[in-house]
N, C-alpha and C positions, 0 to 999 in steps of 0.2 A: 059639649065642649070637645074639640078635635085633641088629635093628640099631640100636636103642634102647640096648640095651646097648654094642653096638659104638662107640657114638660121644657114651657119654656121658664126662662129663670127670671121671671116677673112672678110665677106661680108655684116656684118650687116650692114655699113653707109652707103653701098649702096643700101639697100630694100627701097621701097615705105611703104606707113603705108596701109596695107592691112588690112581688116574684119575681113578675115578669120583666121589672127593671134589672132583671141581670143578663138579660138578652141585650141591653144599650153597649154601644159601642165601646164608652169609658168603663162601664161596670166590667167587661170579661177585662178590659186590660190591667184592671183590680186585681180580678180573679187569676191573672196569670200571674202577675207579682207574688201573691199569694203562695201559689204552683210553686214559682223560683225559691220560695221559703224554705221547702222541704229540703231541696238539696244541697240549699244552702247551710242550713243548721247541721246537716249530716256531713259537709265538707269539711267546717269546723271540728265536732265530736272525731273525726278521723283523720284530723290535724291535717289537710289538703289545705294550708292556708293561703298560696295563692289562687286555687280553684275560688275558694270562698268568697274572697275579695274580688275576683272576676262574675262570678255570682250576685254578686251583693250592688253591684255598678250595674251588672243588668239589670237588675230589680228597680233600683233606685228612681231611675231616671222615668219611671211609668208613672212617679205618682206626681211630676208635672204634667206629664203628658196626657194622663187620663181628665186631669180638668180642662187644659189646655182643647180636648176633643170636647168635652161634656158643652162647654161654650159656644164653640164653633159648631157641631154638628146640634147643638138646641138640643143636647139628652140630659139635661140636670137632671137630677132625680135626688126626691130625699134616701131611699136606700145605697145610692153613690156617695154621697156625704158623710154615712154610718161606714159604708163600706172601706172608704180609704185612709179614715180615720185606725179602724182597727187594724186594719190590714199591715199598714203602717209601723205598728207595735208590733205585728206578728212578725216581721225583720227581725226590730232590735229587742224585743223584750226576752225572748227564750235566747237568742246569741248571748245577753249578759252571762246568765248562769250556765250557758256549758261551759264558757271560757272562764270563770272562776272555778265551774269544780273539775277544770282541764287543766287548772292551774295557771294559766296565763299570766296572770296579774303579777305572779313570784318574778318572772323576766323585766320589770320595767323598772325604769329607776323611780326613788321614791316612791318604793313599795314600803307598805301598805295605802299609806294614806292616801297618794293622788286619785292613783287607780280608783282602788274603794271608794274614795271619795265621791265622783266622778261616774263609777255604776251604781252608788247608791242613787244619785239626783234623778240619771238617767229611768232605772226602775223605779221609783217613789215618784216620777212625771208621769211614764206611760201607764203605769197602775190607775194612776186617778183618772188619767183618760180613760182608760178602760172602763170604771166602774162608773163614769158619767156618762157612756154610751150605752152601759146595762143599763141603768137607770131610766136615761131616756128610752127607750124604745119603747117598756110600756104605757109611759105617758103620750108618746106616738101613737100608739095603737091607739089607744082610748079617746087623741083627739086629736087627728088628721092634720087640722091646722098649725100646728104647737111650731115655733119655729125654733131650728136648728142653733145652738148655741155658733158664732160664725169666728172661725180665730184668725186673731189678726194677722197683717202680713208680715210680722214679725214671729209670730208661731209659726207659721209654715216654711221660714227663711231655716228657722232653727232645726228642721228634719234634715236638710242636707250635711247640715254643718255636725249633726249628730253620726251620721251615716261616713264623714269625714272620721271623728272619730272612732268611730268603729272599726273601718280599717284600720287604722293605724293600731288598733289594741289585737284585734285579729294577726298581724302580722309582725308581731314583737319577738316569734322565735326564731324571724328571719333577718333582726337588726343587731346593726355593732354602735352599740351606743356608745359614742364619743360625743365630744364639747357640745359642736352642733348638732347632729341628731337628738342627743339628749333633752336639748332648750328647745326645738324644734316641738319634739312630743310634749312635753312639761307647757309649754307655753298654749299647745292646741288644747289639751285637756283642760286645762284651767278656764282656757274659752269658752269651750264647750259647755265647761257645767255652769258657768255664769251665766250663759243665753240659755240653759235648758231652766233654769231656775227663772231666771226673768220670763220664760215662755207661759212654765206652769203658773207662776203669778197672775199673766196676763189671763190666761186659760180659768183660772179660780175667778178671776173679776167676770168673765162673761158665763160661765155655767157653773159658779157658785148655789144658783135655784135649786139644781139635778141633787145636790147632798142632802140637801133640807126635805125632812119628812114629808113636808107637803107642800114640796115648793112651788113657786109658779113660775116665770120668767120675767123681768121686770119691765114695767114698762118702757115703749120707745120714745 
């Protein structure tokens, strides 16, 4: 089989999770979002809140682009699939908790509950994704063909809209909450955690198998 073949996306649920797929052109630009993590979370922790939020738009915008390339240049690969998934979380999932024990959450109106509200959904989604991609992989390993749990395009709509949120919580020691601003925030979050909970539902419905002892994937 050439490699053209190998990595076209007729054949991707069939590749093994190879090494060398982090040489493809989508996979490093994973890997640089990745990169942009670190100083991103550390811009936050050192209260640079708009570096962070300039940081965080750079990041952001890779994890269309690295499929948008994976397509077009023919580099699907099943380790790109694991790759962007987690990478993903490693944005917003460590930014939830330094900006709670940064205190953040105390600046925003209806505190406690929105906020909390709203990073709890957000952690308690990216968690389960996390632990369905641990999961997976040694079932990966074990059998090459295993196909990738695929989330809709309504999950993948809800990353941006998540990362919308974000700034906006990252950048709350920079606002004058009045009327509209107020309703402004109030109304995005609530959005937010509506499509992040509708996302993980959706997400439960197609890789519900990965929880189960010995699960399998159901059939097509």
């Amino acid at each position: 089989m050439s490699e053209e073949q190998l990595l076209s996306p007729q054949t991707i649920d069939e590749q093994p999770l190879r090494s060398g797929d982090l040489k493809l052109a989508p996979n490093l630009l994973s890997l640089f979002r990745l990169a942009v993590a670190i100083p991103f979370l550390y811009a936050i922790w050192i209260h640079e809140y708009y570096l962070a939020i300039a940081l965080l738009w750079i990041a952001a915008p890779t994890d269309m682009l690295d499929g948008f390339l994976a397509r077009h240049l023919n580099q699907c690969s099943s380790l790109g699939q694991i790759l962007d998934l987690f990478i993903d979380r490693a944005l917003t999932f460590p930014a939830v908790f330094i900006i709670w024990y940064q205190g953040y959450f105390t600046g925003q109106p209806l505190y406690p509950w929105l906020a909390i509200f709203w990073a709890a959904v957000l952690v308690i989604t990216d968690a389960t994704i996390m632990v369905g991609i641990m999961r997976f992989i040694p079932k990966k390993l074990a059998n090459p063909s295993l196909k990738f749990p695929e989330p809709s395009l309504f999950v993948k709509l809800t990353y941006p809209v998540q990362i919308i949120a974000l700034s906006f919580v990252i950048g709350v020691p920079t606002w004058e909450f009045k009327i509209f601003s107020t309703c402004v925030f109030t109304g995005y979050l609530i959005l937010a955690s509506i499509m992040t909970i509708m996302a993980g539902t959706l997400y439960l419905r197609v890789a519900g198998w990965l929880f189960k002892r010995d699960g399998v994937p159901p059939e097509d």
